[in-house]
N, C-alpha and C positions, 0 to 999 in steps of 0.2 A: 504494500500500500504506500503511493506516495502522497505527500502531505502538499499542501498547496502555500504558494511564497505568505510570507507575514504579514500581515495589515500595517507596517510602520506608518509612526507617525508621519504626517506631512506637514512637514512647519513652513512650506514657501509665503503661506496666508500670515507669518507673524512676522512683527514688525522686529529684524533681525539688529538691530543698529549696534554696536559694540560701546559706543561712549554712551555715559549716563548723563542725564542732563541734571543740572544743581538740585532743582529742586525733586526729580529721582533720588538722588543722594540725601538729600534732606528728609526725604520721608521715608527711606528706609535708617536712618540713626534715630529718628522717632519713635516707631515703628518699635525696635526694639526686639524684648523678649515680646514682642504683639505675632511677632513674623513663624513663631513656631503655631501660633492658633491653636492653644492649649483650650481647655476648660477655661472659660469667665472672659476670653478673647473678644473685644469688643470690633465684628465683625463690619461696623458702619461709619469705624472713624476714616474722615475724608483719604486719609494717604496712600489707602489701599487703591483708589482709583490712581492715583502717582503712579504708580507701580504696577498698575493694570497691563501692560505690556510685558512686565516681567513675570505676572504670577500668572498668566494665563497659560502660556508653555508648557509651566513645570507641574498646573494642575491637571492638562492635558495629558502631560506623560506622565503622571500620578494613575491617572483614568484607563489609562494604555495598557498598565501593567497585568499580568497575567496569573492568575493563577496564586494568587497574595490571599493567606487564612484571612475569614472574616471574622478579625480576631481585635479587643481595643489596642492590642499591643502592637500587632502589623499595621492597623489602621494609623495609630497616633505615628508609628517608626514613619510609615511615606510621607506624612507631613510633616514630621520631623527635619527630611532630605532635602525637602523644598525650605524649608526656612536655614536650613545650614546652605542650600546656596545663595539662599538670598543675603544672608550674612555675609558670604563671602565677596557676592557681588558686592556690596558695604565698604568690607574693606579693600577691595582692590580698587574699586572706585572705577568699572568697567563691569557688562552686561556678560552674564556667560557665553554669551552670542562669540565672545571676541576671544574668549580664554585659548592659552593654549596646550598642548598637551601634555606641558609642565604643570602648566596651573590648574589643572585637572587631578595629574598625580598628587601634589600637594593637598588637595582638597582631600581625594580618598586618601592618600597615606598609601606606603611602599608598604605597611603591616594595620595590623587589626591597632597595632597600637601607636602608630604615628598616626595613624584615622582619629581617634581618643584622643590625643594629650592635647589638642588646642582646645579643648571643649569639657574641660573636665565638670565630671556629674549632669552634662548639657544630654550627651546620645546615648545609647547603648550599638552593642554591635547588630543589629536588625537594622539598623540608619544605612546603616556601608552600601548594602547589595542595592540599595533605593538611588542610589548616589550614582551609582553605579551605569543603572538603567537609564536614569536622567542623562547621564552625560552620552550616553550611547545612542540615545534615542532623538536628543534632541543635535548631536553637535558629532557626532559618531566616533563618540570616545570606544576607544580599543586597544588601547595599552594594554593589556592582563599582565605580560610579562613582567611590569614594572608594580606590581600591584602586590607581590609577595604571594604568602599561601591565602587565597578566600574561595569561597564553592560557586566554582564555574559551573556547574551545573543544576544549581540555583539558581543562578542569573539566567541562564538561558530558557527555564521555565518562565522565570518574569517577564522575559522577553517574549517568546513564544508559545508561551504554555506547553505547560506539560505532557499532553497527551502529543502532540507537534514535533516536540522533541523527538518523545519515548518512540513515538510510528518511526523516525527517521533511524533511530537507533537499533528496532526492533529490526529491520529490510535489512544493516548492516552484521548485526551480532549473527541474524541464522545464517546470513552468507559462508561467516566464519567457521561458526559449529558445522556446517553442511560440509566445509572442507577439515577437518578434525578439529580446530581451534577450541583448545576446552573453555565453557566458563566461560565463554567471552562478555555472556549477558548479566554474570556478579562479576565482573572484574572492574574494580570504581575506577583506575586509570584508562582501559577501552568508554567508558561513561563519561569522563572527564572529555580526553581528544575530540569526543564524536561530537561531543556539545562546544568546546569552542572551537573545533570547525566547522560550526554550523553559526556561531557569532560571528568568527573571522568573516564567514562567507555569508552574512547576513540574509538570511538562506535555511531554510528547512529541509528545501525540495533536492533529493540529492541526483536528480537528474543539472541542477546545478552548480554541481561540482565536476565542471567542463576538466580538461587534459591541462587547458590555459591556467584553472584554478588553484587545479594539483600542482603543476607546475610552481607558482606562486609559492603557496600555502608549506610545499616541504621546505624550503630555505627560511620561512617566517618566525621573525625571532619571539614573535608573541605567541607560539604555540610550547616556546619552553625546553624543556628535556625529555623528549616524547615520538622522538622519532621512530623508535620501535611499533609502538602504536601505530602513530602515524600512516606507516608502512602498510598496515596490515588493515586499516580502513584504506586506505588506498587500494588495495588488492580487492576488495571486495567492491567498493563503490565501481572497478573493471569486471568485476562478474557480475554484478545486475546489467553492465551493458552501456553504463554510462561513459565508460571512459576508459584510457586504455592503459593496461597493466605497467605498472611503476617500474622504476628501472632496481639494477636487482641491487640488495639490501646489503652489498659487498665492503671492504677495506676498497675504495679504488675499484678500477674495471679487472675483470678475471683473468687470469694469468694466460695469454693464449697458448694455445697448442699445438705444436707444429708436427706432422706426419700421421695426422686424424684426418679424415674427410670433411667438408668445411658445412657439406648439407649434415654429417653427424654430429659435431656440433652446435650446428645449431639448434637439432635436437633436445643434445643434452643441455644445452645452454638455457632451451624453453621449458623444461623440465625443474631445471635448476629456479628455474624464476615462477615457479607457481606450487613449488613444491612446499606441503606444510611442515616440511621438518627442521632441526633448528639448521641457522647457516651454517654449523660448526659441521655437521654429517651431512649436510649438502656437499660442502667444500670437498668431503673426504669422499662421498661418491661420486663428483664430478671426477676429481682425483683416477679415478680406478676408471670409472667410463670413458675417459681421454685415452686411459694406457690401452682399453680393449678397443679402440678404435687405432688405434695405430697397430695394434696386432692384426688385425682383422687388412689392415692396407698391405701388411707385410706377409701375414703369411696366408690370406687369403683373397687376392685380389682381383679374385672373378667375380665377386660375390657383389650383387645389383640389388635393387631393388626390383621385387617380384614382377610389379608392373609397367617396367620397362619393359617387358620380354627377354631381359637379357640374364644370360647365367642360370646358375641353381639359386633356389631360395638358402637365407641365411639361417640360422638355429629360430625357433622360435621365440617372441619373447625381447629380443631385443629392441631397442631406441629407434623409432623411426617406421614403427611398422613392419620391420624384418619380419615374414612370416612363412 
């Protein structure tokens, strides 16, 4: 089952300006502890319309979010997110419209606890993943790399909801299981990759996760330490069909061989690159299928394939269809 692209927000309709104008500034240092919109928050003091260009975005992408318990605690943490950016727009004394993706990292914090320490007793950690979504949603923050340990696939519920996710994920795990990969569906790191590459690729639908994407997405350094993974959603998002098989998972390109046949080969070469076993007993049977292909030139070198018409058939069983 594929899942269909994300309703993202459309912010072209908002008024994008990056400078604040004075009296913006002024009404948000009024404004105050007003801007979190607690309990007793008086919702009719004139400065909220000041600032009407700026709280409307972030209630929009408040609204956006997906899949958030309707819980006082979640409810109060996303407004919580919007008034810690509007604070911050305060003090930078510019619109997050303009921010950059420094000033983003600073805001969430490189840890749970650079997030914290400008706001002490102000957030809890339920604020971050809201923060998160805001900047993603509205301005298409994407740092994760820089962001330390927090749950990526968290965020991409928020983003996408859950069910969105989990269908994307579900088409890629039984690929894997289908080729032996154990577990791939409890394994939290295949759960982690699949979900932010499906944020990198702001993207559900893993029909778009083009050849061009993959391409991209394995050198990307906001996907982390995870290439292994990586690898192996890749192999499968080429067996549903979408895209074509990753180049192989080696030290470097494979050691070539000389006095093997180059159509064998390539064979074992194709073998080697869809094979589920670890690289390390690849290597060691490529190894041995190199040496029986250079035997096979030496000391049997009539031997065709069947439907050529040419020669006797080789042993059964071997590389290439030999039958």
């Amino acid at each position: 089952m594929m899942t269909s692209p994300v309703p993202f927000l459309d912010v072209a309709g908002f008024d994008r300006t990056a400078a604040l104008s004075q009296s913006e500034r002024d009404a948000l240092t009024s404004l105050g502890w007003q801007l979190r919109r607690r309990r007793s928050h008086d919702a009719e003091l004139p400065e909220w319309k000041v600032i009407g260009r700026l709280l409307a975005p972030l209630d929009a992408a408040r609204s956006t979010l997906c899949d958030v318990p309707d819980t006082p605690l979640h409810r109060r943490s996303a407004k919580d997110a919007v008034g810690l950016v509007l604070h911050r727009c305060a003090e930078e004394g510019t619109a997050f419209w303009g921010w950059s993706e420094d000033a983003w990292v600073k805001l969430i914090g490189e840890d749970h606890h650079a997030f914290a320490r400008p706001w002490p007793g102000w957030v809890d950690q339920t604020v971050r993943p809201d923060v998160v979504a805001y900047g993603y949603f509205l301005c298409g923050f994407d740092a994760f790399h820089r962001l330390g340990s927090f749950n990526r696939l968290a965020l991409a519920w928020r983003v996408f909801g859950q069910e969105a996710v989990e269908s994307a994920q579900e088409c890629v795990f039984g690929k894997l299981e289908e080729w032996g990969y154990r577990s791939a569906r409890s394994d939290l790191r295949m759960r982690t990759i699949t979900a932010q590459i499906l944020l990198i690729n702001r993207s559900t639908r893993l029909q778009d996760l083009t050849d061009e994407a993959l391409l991209r997405l394995r050198s990307d350094p906001r996907l982390g330490r995870r290439r292994s993974s990586f690898h192996a959603v890749h192999r499968a998002v080429a067996g549903l069909g979408f895209a074509n098989p990753p180049p192989l998972p080696t030290r470097g390109r494979p050691m070539p061989v000389e006095g093997a046949p180059a159509e064998w080969m390539a064979w074992v070469d194709r073998w080697f690159a869809t094979s589920t076993l670890t690289p390390e007993v690849r290597r060691e049977y490529r190894s041995i299928l190199a040496k029986t292909g250079r035997w096979l030139t030496a000391e049997q070198p009539n031997i065709q394939r069947q439907r050529t018409g040419h020669a006797r058939p080789a042993p059964h069983g071997w590389p290439g269809s030999y039958a």
